[in-house]
C-alpha positions as a printed Julia matrix, in Angstrom:
282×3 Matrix{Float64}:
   9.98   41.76   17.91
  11.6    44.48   15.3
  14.15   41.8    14.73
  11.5    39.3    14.19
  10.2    41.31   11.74
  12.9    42.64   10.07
  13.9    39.08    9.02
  10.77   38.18    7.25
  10.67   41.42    5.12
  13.91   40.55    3.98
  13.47   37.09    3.7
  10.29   38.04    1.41
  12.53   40.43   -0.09
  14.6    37.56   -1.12
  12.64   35.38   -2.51
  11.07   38.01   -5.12
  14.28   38.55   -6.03
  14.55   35.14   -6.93
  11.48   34.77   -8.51
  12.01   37.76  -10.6
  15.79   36.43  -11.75
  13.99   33.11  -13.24
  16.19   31.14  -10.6
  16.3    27.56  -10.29
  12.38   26.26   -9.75
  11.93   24.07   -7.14
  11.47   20.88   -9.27
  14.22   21.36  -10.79
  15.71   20.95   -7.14
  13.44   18.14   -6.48
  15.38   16.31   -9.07
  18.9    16.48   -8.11
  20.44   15.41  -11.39
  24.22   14.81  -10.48
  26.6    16.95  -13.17
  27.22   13.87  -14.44
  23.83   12.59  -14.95
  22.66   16.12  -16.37
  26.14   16.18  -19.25
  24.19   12.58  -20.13
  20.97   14.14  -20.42
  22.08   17.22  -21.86
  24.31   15.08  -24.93
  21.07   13.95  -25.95
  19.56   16.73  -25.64
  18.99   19.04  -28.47
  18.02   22.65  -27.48
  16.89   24.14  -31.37
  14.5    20.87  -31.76
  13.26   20.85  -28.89
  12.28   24.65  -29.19
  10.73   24.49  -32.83
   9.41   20.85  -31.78
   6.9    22.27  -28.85
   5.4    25.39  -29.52
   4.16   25.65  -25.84
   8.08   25.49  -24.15
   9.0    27.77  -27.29
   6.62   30.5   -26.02
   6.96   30.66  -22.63
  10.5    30.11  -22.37
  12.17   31.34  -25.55
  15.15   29.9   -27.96
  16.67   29.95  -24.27
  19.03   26.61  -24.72
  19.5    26.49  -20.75
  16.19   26.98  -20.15
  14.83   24.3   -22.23
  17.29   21.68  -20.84
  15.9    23.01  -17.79
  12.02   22.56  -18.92
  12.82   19.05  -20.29
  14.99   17.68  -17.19
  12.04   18.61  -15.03
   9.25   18.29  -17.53
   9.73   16.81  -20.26
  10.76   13.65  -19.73
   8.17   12.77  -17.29
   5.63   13.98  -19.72
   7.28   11.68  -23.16
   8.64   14.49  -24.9
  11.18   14.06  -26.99
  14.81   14.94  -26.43
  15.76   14.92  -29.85
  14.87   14.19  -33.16
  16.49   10.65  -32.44
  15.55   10.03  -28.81
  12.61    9.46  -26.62
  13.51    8.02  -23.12
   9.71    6.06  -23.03
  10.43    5.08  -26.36
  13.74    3.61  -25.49
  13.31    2.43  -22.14
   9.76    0.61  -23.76
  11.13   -0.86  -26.52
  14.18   -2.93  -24.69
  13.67   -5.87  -22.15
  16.99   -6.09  -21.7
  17.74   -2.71  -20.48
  14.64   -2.19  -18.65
  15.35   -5.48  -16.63
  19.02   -3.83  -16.03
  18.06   -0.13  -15.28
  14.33   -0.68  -13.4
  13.45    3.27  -12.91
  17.0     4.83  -13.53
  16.21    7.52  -15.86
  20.13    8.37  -16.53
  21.12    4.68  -16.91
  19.02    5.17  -20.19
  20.74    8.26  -21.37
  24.07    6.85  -20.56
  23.71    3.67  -22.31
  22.38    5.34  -25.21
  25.05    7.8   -25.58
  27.61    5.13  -25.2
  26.51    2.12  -26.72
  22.51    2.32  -28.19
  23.94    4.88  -31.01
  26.57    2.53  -31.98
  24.06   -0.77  -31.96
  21.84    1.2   -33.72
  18.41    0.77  -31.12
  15.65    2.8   -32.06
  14.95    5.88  -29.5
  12.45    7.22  -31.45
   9.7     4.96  -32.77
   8.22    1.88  -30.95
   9.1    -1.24  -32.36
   6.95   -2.89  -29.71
   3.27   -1.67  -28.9
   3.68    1.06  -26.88
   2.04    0.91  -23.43
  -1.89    1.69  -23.07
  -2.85    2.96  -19.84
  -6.59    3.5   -20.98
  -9.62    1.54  -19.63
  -8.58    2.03  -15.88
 -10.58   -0.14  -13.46
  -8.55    0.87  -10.78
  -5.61    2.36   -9.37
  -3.81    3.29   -6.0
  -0.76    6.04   -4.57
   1.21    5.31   -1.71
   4.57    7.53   -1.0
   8.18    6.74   -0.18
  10.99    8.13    0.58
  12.94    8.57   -2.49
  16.45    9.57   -0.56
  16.73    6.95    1.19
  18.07    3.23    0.11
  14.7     1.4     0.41
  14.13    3.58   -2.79
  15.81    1.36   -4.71
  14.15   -2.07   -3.52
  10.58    0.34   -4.34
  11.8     1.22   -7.64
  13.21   -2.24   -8.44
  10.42   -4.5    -8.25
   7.97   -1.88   -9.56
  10.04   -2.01  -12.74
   9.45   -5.53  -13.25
   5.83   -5.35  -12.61
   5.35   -2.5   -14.9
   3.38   -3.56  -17.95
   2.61   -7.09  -17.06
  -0.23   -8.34  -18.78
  -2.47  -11.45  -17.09
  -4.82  -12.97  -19.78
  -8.15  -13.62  -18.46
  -8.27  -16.77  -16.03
  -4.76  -16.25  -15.15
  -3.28  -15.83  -11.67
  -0.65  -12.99  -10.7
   2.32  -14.05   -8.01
   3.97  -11.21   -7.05
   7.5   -13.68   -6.2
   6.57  -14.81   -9.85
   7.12  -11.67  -11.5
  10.39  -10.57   -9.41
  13.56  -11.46   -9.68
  14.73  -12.75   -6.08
  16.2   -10.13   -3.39
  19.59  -10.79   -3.47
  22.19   -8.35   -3.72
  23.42   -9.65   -7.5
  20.22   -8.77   -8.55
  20.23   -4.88   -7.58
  18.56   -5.02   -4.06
  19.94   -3.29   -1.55
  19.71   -3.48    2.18
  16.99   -1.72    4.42
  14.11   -2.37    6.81
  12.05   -5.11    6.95
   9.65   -6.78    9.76
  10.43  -10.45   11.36
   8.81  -11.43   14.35
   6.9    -8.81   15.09
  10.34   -6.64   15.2
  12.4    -4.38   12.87
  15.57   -5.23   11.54
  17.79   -5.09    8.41
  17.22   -7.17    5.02
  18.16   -7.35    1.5
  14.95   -6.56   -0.46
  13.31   -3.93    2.39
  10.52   -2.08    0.76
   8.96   -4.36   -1.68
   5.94   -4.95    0.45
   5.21   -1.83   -0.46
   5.03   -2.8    -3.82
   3.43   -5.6    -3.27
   0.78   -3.92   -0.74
   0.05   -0.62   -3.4
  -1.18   -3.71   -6.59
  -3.22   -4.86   -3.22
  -5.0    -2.04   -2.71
  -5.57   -1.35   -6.1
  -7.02   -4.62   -6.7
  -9.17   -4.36   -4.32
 -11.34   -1.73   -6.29
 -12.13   -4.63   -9.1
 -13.09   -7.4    -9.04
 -10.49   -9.78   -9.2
 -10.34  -12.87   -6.76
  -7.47  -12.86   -4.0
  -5.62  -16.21   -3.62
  -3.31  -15.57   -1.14
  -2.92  -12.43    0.72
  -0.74  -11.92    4.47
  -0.76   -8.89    6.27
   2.3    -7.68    8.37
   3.36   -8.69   11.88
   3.75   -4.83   12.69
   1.63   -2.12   11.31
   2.55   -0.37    8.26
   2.95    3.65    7.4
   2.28    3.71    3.4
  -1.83    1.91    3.8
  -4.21    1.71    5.91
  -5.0    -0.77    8.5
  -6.15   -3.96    6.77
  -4.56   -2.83    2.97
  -0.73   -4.6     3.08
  -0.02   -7.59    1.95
   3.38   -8.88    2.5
   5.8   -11.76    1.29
   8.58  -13.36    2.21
  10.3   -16.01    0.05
   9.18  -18.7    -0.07
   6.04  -19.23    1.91
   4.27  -15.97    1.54
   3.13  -14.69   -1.56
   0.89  -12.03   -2.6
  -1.59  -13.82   -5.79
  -4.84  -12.25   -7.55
  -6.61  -14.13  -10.53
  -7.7   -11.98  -13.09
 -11.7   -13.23  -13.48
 -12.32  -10.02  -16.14
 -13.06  -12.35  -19.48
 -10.4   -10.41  -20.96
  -6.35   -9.21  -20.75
  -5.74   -7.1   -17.57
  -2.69   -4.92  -17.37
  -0.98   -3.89  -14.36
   0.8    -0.19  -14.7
   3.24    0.27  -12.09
   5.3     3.48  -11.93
   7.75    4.38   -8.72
   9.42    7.7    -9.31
  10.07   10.66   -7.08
   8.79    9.01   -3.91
   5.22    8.37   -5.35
   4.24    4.69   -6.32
   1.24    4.32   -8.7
  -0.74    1.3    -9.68
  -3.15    1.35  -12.12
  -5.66   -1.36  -13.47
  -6.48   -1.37  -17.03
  -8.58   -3.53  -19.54
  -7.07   -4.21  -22.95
């Protein structure tokens, strides 16, 4: 029992000590930036704007340059701050189809490309030279969480990328197939699990029911009409009973019609293991 106890005063011990020295936080863990990902980042990144830029990082953290790479790794980009006085990662990764088809939810891809070709071609980081965008008016929106270690990840963060932003005018009807490119392995998708049968095995595209199943649930709080909607042959983990909706090329498909008498715009965000849907009139 003294043992017992001895161990948790010093393992308290420790972690004040931690604390106190400023140490890594534990989003910044949660990250897990390579040290080749964070030399991308950090080329763009540009420690005395940054500081005189946001007067909120400036006072709790100081002209600190590690620290503010540190604040905008794990905060700043998520919240559209700028890097720079020349780049913007929303700005960048909004304002190009053609990178945003080829990069989905890779946040480095964007730095990368930037550093070395988007300088040279001369692409705007910095101010949107499409409308940037608007996630106001929400109707509706759902959260269902993944597992962002594993490979399934990437099928998640894949289709949710081309979803992201889609606009139906009124009177038109979404197809989830429609608005993703196919699941093969020249188009990015990796192999994981997916139901057949009633059983579990491996396919290329596992995990974008999930997809799918989150715009689903999220239409279901508006009042959109459901075309065609198939639930699974085995239970799923990320909704409850009765909220999936799976496909399968080419006979199942997951379709709403958008019966608002005006634009609907489907926000679809899968980072960090958490995959958002919102609903918005425009």
């Amino acid at each position: 029992m003294k043992t017992k106890k001895i161990i948790r005063v010093l393992a308290s011990f420790v972690l004040c000590v931690v604390l106190a020295a400023g140490a890594f936080p534990m989003e910044a863990q949660a990250a897990k930036y390579s040290k080749t990902d964070l030399n991308y980042i950090s080329q763009v990144f540009d420690a005395e704007y940054y500081y005189n830029t946001y007067e909120d990082v400036a006072k709790a953290l100081g002209n600190n340059p590690s620290k503010l790479l540190d604040h905008y790794v794990t905060h700043g980009i998520r919240e559209g701050r700028n890097a720079s006085a020349t780049f913007n990662f929303s700005v960048y990764k909004g304002n190009y189809a053609d990178l945003k088809k080829a990069f989905g939810s890779n946040k480095v891809s964007y730095f990368r490309h930037y550093i070395e070709h988007g300088m040279a071609e001369g692409r705007n980081a910095i101010d949107w030279l499409v409308e940037p965008p608007v996630k106001g008016n929400v109707i509706a929106s759902y959260t269902t969480q993944y597992d962002a270690k594993i490979g399934r990840a990437t099928n998640v963060q894949l289709a949710a990328s081309q979803i992201d932003g889609m606009v139906l005018e009124a009177g038109e009807t979404f197809s989830f197939l429609g608005s993703i490119t196919p699941r093969t392995l020249e188009n990015g998708y990796v192999m994981a699990t997916v139901f057949s049968g009633g059983k579990k095995s491996k396919g290329i595209g596992g995990g974008i029911c999930q997809v799918s199943s989150t715009i689903y649930a999220a239409i279901l709080g508006t009042d959109c009409e459901i075309v065609e909607r198939h639930s699974h042959s085995l239970p799923v983990s990320y909704v409850p009973k009765g909220m999936d909706a799976t496909v399968s090329a080419p006979s199942l498909d997951f379709r709403f019609t958008n019966t608002y008498n005006q634009p609907m715009m489907l926000s679809v965000t899968a980072e960090d293991g958490v995959l958002t849907v919102d609903i918005s009139l425009q």
